[in-house]
MARBA-134179 format. One line per 3 residues: number of its first residue (from 1); their letters; for each residue x, z, y of C-alpha. Coordinates in steps of 0.25 Angstrom, whole numbers, always signed. Example, Ala and Ser with C-alpha at 12.3 -4.5 7.8 and 13.67 -1.06 7.14 Angstrom:
! residues 2
1 = as = +49:+31:-18; +55:+29:-4
//
This chain:
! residues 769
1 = xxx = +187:+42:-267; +194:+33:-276; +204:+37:-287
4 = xxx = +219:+35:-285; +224:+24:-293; +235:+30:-305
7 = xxx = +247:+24:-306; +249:+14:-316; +257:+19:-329
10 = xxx = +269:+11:-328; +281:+9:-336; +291:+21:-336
13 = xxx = +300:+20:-324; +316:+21:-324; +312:+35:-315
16 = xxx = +306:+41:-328; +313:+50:-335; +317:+51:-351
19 = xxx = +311:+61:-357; +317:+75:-354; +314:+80:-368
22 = xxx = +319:+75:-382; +308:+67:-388; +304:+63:-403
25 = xxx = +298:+74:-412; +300:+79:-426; +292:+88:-435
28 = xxx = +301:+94:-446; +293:+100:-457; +284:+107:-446
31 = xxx = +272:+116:-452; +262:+123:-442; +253:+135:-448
34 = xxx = +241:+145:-444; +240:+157:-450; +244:+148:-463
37 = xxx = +237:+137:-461; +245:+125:-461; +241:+117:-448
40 = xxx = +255:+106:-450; +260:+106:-462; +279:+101:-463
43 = xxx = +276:+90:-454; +288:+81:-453; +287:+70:-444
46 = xxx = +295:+64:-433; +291:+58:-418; +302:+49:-414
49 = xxx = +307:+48:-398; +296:+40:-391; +287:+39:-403
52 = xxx = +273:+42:-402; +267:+48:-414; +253:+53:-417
55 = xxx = +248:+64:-426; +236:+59:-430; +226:+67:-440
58 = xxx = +213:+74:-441; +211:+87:-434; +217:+98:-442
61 = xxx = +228:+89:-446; +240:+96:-442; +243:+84:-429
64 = xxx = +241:+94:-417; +249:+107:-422; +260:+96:-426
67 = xxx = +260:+93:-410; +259:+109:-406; +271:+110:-415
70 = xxx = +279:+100:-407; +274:+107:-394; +278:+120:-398
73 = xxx = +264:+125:-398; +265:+129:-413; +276:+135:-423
76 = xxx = +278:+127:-434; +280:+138:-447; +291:+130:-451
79 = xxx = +297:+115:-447; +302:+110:-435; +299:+103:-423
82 = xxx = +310:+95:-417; +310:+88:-402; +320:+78:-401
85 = xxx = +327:+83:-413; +327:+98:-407; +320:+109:-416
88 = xxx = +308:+113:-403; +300:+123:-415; +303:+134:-411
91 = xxx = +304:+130:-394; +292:+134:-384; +283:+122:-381
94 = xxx = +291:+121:-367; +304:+118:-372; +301:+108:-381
97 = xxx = +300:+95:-371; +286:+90:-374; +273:+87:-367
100 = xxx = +261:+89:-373; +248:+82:-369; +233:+89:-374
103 = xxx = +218:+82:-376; +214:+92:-366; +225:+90:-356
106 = xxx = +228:+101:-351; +229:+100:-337; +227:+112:-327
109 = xxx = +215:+107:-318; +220:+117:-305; +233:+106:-306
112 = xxx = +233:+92:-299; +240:+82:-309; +254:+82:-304
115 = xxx = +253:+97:-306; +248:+96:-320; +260:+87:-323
118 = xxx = +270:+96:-317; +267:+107:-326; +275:+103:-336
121 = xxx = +285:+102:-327; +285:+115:-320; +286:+123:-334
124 = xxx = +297:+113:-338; +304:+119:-325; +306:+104:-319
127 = xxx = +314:+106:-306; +303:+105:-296; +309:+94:-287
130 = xxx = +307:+85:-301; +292:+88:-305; +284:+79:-294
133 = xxx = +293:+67:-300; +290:+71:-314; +275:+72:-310
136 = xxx = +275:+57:-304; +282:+53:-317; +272:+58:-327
139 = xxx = +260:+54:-320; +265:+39:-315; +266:+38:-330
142 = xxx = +253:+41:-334; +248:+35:-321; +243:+46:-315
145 = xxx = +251:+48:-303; +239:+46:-294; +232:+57:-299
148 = xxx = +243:+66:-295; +235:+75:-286; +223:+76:-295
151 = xxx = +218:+88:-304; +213:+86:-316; +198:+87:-315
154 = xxx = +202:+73:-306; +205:+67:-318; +198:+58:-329
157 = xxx = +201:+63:-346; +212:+52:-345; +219:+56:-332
160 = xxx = +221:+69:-336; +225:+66:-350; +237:+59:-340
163 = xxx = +241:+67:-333; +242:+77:-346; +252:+67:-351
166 = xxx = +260:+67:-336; +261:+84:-339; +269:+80:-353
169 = xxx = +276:+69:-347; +281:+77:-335; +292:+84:-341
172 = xxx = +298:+72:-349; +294:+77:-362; +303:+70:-374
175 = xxx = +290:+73:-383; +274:+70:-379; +263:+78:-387
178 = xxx = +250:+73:-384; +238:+80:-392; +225:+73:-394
181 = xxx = +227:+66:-379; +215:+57:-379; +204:+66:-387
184 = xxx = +197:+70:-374; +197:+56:-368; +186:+47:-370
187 = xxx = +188:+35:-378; +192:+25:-366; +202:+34:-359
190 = xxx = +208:+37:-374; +211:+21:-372; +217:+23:-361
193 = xxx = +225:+33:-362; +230:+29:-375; +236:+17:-367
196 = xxx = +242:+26:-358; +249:+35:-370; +253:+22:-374
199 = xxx = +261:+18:-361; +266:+31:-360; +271:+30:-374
202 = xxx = +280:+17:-370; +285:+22:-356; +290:+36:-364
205 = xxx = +296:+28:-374; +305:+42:-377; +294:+51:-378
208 = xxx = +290:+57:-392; +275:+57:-390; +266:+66:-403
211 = xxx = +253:+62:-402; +242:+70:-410; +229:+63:-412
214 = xxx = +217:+61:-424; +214:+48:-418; +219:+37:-424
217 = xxx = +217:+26:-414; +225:+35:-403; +237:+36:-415
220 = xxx = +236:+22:-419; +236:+17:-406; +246:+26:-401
223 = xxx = +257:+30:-410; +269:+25:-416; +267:+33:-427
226 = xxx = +256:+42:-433; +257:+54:-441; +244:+56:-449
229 = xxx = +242:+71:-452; +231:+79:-459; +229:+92:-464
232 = xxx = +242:+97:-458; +252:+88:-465; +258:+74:-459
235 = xxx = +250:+64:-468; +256:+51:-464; +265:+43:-450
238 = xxx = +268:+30:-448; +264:+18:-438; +249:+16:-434
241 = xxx = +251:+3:-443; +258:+11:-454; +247:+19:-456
244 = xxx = +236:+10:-455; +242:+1:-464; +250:+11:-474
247 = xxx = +244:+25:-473; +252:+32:-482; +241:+43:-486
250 = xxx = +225:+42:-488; +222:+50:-477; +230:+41:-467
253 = xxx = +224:+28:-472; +209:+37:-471; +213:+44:-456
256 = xxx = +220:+31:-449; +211:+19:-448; +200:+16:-458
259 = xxx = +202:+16:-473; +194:+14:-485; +203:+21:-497
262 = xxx = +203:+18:-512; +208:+24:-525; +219:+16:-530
265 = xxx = +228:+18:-541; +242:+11:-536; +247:+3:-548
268 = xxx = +262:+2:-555; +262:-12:-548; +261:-8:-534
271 = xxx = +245:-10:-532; +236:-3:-534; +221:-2:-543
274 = xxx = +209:+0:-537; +198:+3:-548; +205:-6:-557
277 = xxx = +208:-15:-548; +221:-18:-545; +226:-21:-530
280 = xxx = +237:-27:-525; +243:-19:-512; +255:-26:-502
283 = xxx = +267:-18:-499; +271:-13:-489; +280:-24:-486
286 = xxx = +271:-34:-489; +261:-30:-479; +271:-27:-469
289 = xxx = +274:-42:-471; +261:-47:-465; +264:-41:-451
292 = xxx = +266:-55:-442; +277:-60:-433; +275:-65:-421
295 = xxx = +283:-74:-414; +289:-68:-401; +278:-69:-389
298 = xxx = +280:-79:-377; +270:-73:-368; +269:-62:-358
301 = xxx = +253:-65:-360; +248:-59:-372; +235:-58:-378
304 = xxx = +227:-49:-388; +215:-53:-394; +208:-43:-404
307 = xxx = +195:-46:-411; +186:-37:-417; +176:-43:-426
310 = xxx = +161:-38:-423; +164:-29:-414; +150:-27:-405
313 = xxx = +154:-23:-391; +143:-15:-386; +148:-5:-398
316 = xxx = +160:-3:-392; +156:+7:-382; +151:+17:-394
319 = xxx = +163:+16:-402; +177:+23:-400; +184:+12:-396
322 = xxx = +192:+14:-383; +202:+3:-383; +190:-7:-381
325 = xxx = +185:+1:-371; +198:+3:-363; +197:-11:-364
328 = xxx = +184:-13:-359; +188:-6:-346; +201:-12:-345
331 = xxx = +198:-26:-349; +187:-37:-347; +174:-34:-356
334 = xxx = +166:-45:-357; +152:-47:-369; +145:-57:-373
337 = xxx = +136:-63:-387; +139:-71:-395; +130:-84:-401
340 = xxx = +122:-85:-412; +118:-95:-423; +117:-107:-423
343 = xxx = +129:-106:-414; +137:-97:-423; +134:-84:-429
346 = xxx = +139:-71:-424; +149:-70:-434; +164:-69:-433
349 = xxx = +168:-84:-436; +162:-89:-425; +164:-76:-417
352 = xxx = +181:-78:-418; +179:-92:-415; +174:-89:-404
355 = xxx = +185:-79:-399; +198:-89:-404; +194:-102:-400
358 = xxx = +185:-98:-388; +174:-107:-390; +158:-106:-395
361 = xxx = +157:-109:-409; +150:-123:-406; +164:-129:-403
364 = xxx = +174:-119:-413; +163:-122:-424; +162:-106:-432
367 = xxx = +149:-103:-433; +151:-93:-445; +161:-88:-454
370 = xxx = +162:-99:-462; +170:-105:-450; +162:-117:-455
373 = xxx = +164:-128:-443; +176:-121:-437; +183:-130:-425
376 = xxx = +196:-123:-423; +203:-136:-422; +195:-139:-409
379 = xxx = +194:-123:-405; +205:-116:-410; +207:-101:-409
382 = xxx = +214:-96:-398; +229:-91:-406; +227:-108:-411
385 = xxx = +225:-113:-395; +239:-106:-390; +246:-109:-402
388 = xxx = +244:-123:-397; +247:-121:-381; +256:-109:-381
391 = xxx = +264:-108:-396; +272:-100:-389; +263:-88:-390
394 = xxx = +264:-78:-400; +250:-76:-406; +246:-67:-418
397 = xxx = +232:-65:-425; +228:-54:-433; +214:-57:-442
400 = xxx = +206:-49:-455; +195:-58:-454; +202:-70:-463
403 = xxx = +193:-81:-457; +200:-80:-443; +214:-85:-449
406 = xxx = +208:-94:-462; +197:-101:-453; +206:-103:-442
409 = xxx = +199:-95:-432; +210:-86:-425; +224:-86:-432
412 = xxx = +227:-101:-430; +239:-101:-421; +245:-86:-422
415 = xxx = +259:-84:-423; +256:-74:-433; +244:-68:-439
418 = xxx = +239:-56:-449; +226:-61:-457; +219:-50:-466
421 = xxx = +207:-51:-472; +198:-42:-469; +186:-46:-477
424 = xxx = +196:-45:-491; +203:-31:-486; +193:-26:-476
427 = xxx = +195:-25:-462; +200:-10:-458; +213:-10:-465
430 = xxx = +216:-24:-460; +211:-21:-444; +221:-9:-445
433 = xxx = +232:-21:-449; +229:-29:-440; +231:-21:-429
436 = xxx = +242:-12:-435; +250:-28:-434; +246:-33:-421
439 = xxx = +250:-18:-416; +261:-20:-422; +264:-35:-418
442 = xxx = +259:-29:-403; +270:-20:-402; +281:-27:-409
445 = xxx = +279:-41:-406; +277:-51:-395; +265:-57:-397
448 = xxx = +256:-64:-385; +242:-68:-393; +237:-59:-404
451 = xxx = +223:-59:-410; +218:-48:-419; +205:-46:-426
454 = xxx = +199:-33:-431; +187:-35:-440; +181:-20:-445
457 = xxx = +171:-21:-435; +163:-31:-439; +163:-24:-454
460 = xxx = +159:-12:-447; +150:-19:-440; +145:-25:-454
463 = xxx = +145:-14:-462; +138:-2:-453; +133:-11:-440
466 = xxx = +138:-9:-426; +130:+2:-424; +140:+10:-432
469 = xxx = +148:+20:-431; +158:+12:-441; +157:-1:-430
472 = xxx = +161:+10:-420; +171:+16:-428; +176:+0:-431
475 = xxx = +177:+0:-417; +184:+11:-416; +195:+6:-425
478 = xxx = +197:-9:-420; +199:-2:-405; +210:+8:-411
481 = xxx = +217:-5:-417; +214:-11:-402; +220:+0:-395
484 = xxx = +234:-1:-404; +234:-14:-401; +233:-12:-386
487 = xxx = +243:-1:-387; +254:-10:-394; +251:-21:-383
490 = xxx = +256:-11:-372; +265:-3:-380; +273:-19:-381
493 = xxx = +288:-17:-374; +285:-28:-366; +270:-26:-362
496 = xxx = +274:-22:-347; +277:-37:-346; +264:-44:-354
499 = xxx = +252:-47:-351; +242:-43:-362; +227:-48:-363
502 = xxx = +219:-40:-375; +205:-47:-380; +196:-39:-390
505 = xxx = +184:-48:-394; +173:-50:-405; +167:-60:-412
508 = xxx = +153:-54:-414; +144:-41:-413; +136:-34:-425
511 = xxx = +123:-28:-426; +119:-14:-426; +119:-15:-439
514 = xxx = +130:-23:-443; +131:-38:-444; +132:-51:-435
517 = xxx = +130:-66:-437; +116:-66:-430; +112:-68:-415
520 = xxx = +108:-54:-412; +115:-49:-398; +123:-37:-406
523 = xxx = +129:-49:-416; +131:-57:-402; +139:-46:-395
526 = xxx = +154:-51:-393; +166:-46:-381; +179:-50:-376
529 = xxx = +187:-40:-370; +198:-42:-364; +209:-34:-355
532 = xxx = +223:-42:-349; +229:-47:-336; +219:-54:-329
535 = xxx = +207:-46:-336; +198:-38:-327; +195:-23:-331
538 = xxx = +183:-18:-334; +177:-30:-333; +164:-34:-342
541 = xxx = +161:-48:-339; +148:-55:-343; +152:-69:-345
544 = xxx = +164:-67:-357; +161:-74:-369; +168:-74:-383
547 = xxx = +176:-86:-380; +183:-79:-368; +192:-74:-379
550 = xxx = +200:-87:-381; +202:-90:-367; +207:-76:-363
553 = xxx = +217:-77:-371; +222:-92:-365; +220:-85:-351
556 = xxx = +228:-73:-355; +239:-82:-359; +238:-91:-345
559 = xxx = +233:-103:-355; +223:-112:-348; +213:-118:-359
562 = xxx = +213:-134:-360; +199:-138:-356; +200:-144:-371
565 = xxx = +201:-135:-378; +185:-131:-376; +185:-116:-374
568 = xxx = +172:-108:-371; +179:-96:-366; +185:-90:-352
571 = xxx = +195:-81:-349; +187:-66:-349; +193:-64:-336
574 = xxx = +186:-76:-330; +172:-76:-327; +161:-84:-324
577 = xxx = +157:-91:-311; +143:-93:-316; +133:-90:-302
580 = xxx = +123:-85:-316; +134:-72:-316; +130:-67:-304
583 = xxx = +117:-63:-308; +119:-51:-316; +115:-43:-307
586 = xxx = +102:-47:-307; +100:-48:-323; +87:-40:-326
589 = xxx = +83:-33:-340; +71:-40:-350; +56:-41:-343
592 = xxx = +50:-48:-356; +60:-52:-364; +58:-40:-376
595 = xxx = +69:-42:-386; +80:-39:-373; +86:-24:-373
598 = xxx = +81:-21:-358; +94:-16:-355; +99:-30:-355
601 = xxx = +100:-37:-341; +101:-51:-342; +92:-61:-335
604 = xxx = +87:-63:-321; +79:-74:-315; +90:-72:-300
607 = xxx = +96:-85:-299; +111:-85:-294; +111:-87:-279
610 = xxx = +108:-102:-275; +104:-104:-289; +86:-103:-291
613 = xxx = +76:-105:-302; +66:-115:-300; +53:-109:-307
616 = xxx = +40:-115:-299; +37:-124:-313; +38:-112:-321
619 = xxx = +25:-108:-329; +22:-93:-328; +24:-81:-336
622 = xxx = +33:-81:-349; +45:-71:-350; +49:-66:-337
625 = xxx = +65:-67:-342; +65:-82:-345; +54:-88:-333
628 = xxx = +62:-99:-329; +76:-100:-329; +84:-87:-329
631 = xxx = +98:-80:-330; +102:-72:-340; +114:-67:-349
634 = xxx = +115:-71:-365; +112:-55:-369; +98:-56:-364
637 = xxx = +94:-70:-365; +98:-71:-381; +93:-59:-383
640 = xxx = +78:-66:-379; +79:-75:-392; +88:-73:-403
643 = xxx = +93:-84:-412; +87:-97:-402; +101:-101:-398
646 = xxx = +100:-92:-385; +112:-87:-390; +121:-98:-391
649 = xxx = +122:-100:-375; +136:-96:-375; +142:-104:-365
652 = xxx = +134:-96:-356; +140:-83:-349; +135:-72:-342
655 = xxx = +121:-76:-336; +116:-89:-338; +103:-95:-334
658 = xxx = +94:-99:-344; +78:-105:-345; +72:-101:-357
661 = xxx = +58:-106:-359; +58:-101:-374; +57:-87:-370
664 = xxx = +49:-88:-357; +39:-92:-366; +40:-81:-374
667 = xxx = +30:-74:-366; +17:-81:-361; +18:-90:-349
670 = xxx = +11:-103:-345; +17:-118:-339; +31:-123:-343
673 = xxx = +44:-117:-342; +51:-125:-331; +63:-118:-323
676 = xxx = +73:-125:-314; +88:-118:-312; +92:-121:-299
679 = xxx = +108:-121:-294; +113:-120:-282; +115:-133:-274
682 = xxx = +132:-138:-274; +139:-145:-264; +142:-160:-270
685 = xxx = +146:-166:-258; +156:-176:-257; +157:-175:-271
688 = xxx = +154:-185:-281; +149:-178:-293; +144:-164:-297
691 = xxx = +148:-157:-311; +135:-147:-315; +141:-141:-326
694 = xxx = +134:-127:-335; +133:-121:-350; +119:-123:-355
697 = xxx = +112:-119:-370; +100:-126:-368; +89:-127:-382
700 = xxx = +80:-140:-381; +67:-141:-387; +52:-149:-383
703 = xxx = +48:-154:-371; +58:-143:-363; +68:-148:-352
706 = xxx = +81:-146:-346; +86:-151:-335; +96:-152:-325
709 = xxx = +94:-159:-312; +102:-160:-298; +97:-160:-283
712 = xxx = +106:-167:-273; +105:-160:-259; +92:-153:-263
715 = xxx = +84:-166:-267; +75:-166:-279; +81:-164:-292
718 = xxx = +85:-173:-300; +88:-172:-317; +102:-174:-321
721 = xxx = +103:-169:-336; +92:-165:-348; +95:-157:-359
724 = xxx = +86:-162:-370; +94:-156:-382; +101:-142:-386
727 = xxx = +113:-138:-378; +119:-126:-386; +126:-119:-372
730 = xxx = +136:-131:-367; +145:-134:-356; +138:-144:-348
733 = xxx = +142:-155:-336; +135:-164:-328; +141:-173:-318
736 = xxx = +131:-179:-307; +136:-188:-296; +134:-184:-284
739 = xxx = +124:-191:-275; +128:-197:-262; +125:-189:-250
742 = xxx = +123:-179:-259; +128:-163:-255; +124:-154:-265
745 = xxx = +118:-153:-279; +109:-143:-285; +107:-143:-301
748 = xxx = +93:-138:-308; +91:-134:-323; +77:-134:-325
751 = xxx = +72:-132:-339; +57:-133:-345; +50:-128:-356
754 = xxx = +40:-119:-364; +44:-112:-377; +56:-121:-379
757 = xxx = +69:-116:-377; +81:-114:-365; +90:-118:-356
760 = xxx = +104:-111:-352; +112:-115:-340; +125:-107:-338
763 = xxx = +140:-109:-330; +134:-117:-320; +146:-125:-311
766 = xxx = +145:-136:-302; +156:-144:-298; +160:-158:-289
769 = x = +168:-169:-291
//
């Protein structure tokens, strides 16, 4: 039996009611002791109406009694507690107005959920005709209604976490305790309910919400201000970008985010001297005067782009990173490799060309970081292509790596633009800048194209390998700075009405050890994922490349590319028609090929249906994987030889068939390599050409041969093309005319050899004129 579907959370409905009780909170002076031990030490702090403000400390910090005080769970020794601007201390916890949601929920398990809800309601002494409505209300707004009639053991971590938070809202509470809510979660349904607190947060816009937590990525990505305690005492509150950017105490700066701390001695001039060497530092008010204005957006279409630099994909699942992976789930997913040299190395030039023009490096020219070659006036990046046909967006980049804004490679047509260097400062202070501005920019501006760039985990990756625990933490880091990001785009006033696409992408892998620039398949490992209108769920397709990026965002943006304009990319939503796709299901795992993890399936000898393999000249033996022509994926068939151009076919996507005479002859056989690919036979008639056209990555060398040739109506085959010299993986056309009489037309590959090299065929069309 299938699960009821739960109502969608929606926006908060002219039948909800205000809240019943005055919100906004104030501690005045409040100290909390056991036995004369000082657990919360003349707190003073404020909670305004519809604020949401987050305790954040270590354990033992004071954070947790400070919220039992507002509940009326404990006495202060001296101080007040103040609900609505009404002294509450010395009130029983019932008569104060507030719900309270715990990590262990709290639910009684004899009690289906709309009589876990009503609870509150009954102690509140709600007239009993009014309960049933109140009970709807609260769990419409969690979107649980349809869970109603279920008991708790029903229930997933998150669903009963819900409906903990419908029992507070029941009873209209001006004031919302919420202690440790997510710590039993696991780190995907942490994501999502961190969304959910989120929205709830924007349709209670009068609630007073206190939220105790010690991890900083729910407080960062949560509140509108944090109060930083430890050891009893308040030790700092501000903004999440306030105290990233200026903690006001050591331990803030050490507790929130990452820090590397130095003696200084501040100096009479306003710097300050480190080892006898003086520093400059800006103001406040210069530093203030770095954050961007964007002109007013245009578009209901919006688009995020945010880049992580080196950031290995298969590492993802070991790190605690549960935006990415709340995106994973909701969004399209798709992996692929990168090249290798002599195309370009694994390195970042050539990898964020890559992403902004959205074409290979043998046509935007970056083969390494000297940007050497660059051809962005032919291939510009994609911020430079809509300034040119839509300069009425408002577009914005955010970079720490410098060459991406001095070589041209994405800030070229921003409206705005933040550049650090990250290289000169390093990169952790600056990552938390750029996101604390594009938060900011999110939530107070109108923009329609941004594109941010985090770059810590490549150093992590540089300095302790991918392999890490510091590459997880990295990870870690950049998905706390994703997740505000996400939350800013949905706490926008007007985000009911747009339609936002978020893209996270890479521009190479790392080793286990740490490093990149080679061929090997961990420096090769790139993703795009993607998550917007028009974007399946959950989706991992096997046919995305690195310059899908580009013409995502044109699709997003309902611009059709210009055929001139060269890209290699398509939208991630669309995928290939390819008839070599269909034969995953039949890819098998290594037979001789030794250097091939066997849990890697990627080759078969299946043809797609009405396609065959022609091997009656084939000599015998050799490697069972490449005898004649096969179909296989770019994970195993680079893997066979590293650093022999295998890994350049990256026009190719998904399967692709491929005759490789170099590695059959790897294992001892006798006669020639000679393989025929066979296509199906297409209907020409009353038709007076035929268009073949196909991507190939074909190496030439001695006395082997490629050919194409064409049988009309099933007659002998006759040779229609030669390669005789290299062709680096290329789009290629050929137009026959058609025969009189003729009906149909069947094409053939056949490639002959020994120990020479390959031949790739891939994207096979066929079309009349």
């Amino acid at each position: 039996m299938s699960a009821p579907a739960p109502a969608a959370p929606g926006a908060l409905s002219p039948g909800r009611s205000a809240p019943a009780a005055p919100s906004g909170i104030r501690f005045d002076g409040v100290t909390v002791a056991y036995g004369g031990n000082v657990v919360l030490d003349r707190l003073d702090l404020t909670v305004e109406p519809g604020e949401v403000m987050a305790l954040l400390g270590p354990s033992g910090s004071g954070k947790t009694t400070a919220l039992r005080a507002v509940a009326g769970f404990v006495r202060p020794a001296s101080g007040r507690v103040l609900l609505g601007g009404r002294d509450v201390t010395a009130l029983p916890p019932h008569r104060r107005g507030i719900g309270m949601v715990v990590q262990s929920y709290a639910l009684f398990p004899h009690l289906k959920v709309k009589d876990n809800v009503a609870f509150g309601l009954k102690a509140h002494r709600t007239p009993k005709a009014k309960i049933p409505g109140r009970v709807t209300e609260a769990l419409e707004l969690v979107g649980m209604a349809a869970y109603a009639d279920r008991h708790p053991r029903g229930l997933s971590g998150g669903q009963q976490q819900r409906v903990a938070i419908a029992r507070a809202l029941a009873i209209r509470p001006g004031v919302l305790l919420l202690d440790e809510p997510l710590s039993a979660l696991d780190a995907r349904l942490r994501s999502g309910m961190l969304t959910e607190l989120a929205r709830l947060h924007r349709e209670l816009p009068d609630v007073s919400i206190l939220y105790v937590t010690h991890d900083q990525v729910e407080a960062l990505t949560l509140a509108d201000r944090i109060a930083v305690m430890d050891r009893a005492r308040l030790r700092d509150c501000g903004t999440p970008e306030e105290l990233y950017r200026r903690p006001r105490t050591e331990f803030t700066a050490s507790f929130v985010g990452n820090a590397n701390l130095l003696p200084v001695t501040v100096t009479g001039d306003g710097g300050v001297d480190l080892d006898g060497h003086p520093l400059t530092v800006p103001t406040d008010t210069a530093a203030r005067a770095a954050s961007p204005t964007l002109p007013d957006g245009t578009s209901k279409d919006k688009v995020l782009v945010v880049g992580m630099d080196g950031l290995r994909h298969d590492v993802i699942a070991a790190a605690d990173a549960p935006h990415l992976k709340s995106m994973m789930a909701n969004g399209t997913y798709g992996t692929s490799l990168l090249y290798a040299n002599p195309m370009a190395a694994t390195s970042s030039g050539p990898g964020w060309s890559t992403i902004s023009t959205g074409v290979w490096p043998d046509k935007h020219g970056v083969k390494e970081n000297s940007f050497a070659g660059k051809n962005y006036g032919r291939y510009p990046g994609f911020l430079a292509r809509l300034a040119q046909v839509r300069p009425q967006l408002s577009t914005y980049a955010a970079v720490d790596w410098k060459p991406l804004d001095t070589q041209g490679t994405v800030t070229p047509g921003a409206d705005a633009k933040l550049v650090l260097d990250g290289d000169a400062d390093g990169y952790t202070g600056h990552d938390a800048t750029i996101a604390a501005e594009t938060e900011s920019i999110l939530r107070n501006q109108n923009p329609d194209v941004l594109f941010v760039y985090f770059g810590q985990t490549d150093i992590a990756g540089h300095n302790s390998g991918a392999a890490s625990a510091a590459y997880r933490q990295a990870i870690h880091v950049q998905d706390g700075y994703l997740g505000r990001l996400l939350t800013a785009i949905r706490a926008r006033p007007s985000y009911a009405t747009e339609r936002w696409t978020v893209i996270v992408t890479t521009d190479h892998g790392h080793t286990d050890s740490g490093g990149h620039g080679g061929s090997a398949i961990e420096e090769r490992r790139t993703f795009v994922l993607a998550q917007g209108p028009g974007i399946a769920a959950g989706a991992k397709p096997t046919d995305t490349r690195l310059v899908d990026v580009a013409a995502t965002v044109f699709k997003q943006l309902g611009i059709v590319p210009d055929p001139a304009w060269g890209l290699d990319g398509k939208p991630i939503q669309e995928r290939s028609t390819d008839p070599f796709e269909a034969l995953y299901p039949s890819l098998s795992a290594r037979v001789d090929e030794t250097g091939i993890p066997a849990g890697v399936l990627g080759w078969t000898h299946s043809a797609p249906s009405g396609w065959s393999v022609v091997n009656s000249a084939m000599g015998t033996g050799g490697v069972s994987e490449w005898r004649g022509w096969s179909f296989a994926t770019d994970e195993f068939w680079s893997r066979s030889q590293r650093d022999q151009s295998r890994e350049l076919n990256v026009r190719s996507r998904g399967i692709f068939a491929v005759a490789d005479s170099d590695e059959w002859d790897d294992k001892a056989s006798s006669g020639p390599y000679d393989s025929t690919l066979v296509t199906p036979a297409y209907a020409v008639g009353g038709r007076s050409t035929v268009t073949l056209g196909f991507t190939t990555l074909y190496r030439q060398e001695g006395s082997q041969s490629a050919r194409i040739l064409a049988s009309w109506n099933g007659g002998t085959p006759v040779a229609v093309k030669s390669y005789t010299s290299d062709v680096i993986s290329q789009p290629q056309s050929l137009t026959l005319d058609v025969p009189p009489g003729a009906a149909n037309v069947s094409f053939r590959f056949r490639y002959t050899g020994s120990n020479n090299w390959y031949w790739v065929i891939d994207g096979v069309r066929v079309t009349t004129g």
